[in-house]
C-alpha positions in Angstrom: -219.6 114.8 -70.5 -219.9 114.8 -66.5 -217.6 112.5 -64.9 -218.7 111.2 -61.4 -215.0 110.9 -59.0 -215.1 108.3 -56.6 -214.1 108.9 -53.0 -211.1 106.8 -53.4 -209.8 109.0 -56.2 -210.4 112.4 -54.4 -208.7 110.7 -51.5 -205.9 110.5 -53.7 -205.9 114.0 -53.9 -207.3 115.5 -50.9 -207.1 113.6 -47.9 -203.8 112.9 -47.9 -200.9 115.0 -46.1 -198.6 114.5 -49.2 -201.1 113.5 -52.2 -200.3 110.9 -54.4 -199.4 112.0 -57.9 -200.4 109.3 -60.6 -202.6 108.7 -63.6 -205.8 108.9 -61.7 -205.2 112.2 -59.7 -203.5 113.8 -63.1 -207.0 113.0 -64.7 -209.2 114.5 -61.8 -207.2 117.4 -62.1 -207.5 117.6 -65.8 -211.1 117.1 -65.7 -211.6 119.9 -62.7 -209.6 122.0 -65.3 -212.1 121.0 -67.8 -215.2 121.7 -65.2 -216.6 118.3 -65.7 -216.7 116.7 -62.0 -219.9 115.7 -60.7 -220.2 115.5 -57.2 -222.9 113.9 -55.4 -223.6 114.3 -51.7 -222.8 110.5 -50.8 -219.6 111.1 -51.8 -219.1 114.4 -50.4 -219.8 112.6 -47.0 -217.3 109.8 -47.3 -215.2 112.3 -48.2 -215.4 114.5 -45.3 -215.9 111.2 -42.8 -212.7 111.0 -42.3 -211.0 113.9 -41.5 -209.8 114.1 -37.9 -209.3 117.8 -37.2 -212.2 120.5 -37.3 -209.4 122.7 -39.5 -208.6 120.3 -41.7 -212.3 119.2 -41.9 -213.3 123.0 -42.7 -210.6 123.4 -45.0 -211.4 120.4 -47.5 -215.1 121.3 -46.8 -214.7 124.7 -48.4 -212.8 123.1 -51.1 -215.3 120.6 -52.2 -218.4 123.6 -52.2 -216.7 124.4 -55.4 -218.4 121.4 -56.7 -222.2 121.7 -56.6 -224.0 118.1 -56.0 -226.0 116.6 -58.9 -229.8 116.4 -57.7 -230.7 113.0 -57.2 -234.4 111.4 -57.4 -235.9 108.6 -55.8 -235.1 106.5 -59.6 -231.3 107.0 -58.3 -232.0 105.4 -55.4 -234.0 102.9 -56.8 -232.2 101.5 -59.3 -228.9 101.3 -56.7 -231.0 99.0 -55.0 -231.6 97.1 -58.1 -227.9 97.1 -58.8 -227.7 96.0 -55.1 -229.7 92.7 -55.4 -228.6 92.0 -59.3 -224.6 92.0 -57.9 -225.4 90.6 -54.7 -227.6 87.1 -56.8 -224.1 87.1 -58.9 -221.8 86.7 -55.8 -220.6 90.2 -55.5 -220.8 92.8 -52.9 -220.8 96.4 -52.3 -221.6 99.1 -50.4 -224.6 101.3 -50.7 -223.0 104.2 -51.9 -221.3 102.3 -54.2 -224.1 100.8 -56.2 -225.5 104.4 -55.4 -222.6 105.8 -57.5 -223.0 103.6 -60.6 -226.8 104.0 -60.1 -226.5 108.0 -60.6 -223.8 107.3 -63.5 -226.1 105.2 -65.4 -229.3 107.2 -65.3 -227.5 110.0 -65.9 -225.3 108.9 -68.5 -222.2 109.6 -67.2 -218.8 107.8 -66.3 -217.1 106.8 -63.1 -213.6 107.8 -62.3 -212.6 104.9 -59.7 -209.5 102.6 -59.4 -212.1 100.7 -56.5 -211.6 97.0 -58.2 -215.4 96.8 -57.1 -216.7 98.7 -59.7 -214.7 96.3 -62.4 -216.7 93.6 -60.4 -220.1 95.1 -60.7 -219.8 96.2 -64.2 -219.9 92.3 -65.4 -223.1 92.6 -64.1 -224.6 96.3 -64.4 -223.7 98.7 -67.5 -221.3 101.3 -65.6 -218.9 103.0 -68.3 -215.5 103.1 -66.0 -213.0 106.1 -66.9 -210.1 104.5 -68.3 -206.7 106.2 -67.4 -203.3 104.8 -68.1 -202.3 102.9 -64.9 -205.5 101.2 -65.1 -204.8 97.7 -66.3 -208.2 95.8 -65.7 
């Protein structure tokens, strides 16, 4: 199974002058080594938002290619808008690339790796399967 990796995860990994070794970035490098990432371009552009330096931006640019983006269809889109207004009526908020995330996971069956609390928050609401990894306690 195709596991979506948050931004906040690859951040973790990538962004970072000295990346932070832990139970989340030993799993995204276990699933790379398994080839079951899933990249999508919103994240792919939060990624690459921040990077301050055209080398560094190139660099983690050519990095991330290795990851082809899942095709999304309007339905993605869609239904992240419905995830949108069902969180938002409950209370809880979250960005559109968020809710776009869980929205891609869901229809596509597959799990988010995130240690965002948000996504513990919008899955009392919407049916996103979280990836569970040992320093996870929620």
């Amino acid at each position: 199974m195709k596991i979506i990796v948050d931004t906040c995860i690859w951040s973790l990994a990538l962004r970072r002058n000295n990346p932070i070794a832990g139970a989340e970035t030993d799993v995204l490098n276990e699933l790379i080594v398994d080839g079951r990432v899933q990249m999508i371009g919103a994240i792919r552009q939060e990624i690459l938002s921040g990077i301050k330096s055209e080398a560094q931006y190139r660099q983690l640019r050519n990095t991330l290619r290795a990851f082809p983006d899942l095709k999304q269809a309007p339905d993605d889109f869609e239904l992240a808008a419905r995830f949108f207004y069902t969180c938002r009526s409950n209370g809880i908020q979250g960005s559109n690339t968020d809710f776009l995330i869980c929205a891609t996971a869901v229809r596509h069956k597959m799990t988010v790796l995130t240690n965002d609390n948000d996504f513990f928050l919008f899955k009392k609401h919407i049916d996103v399967t979280i990836f569970p990894t040992q320093s996870m306690q929620h």
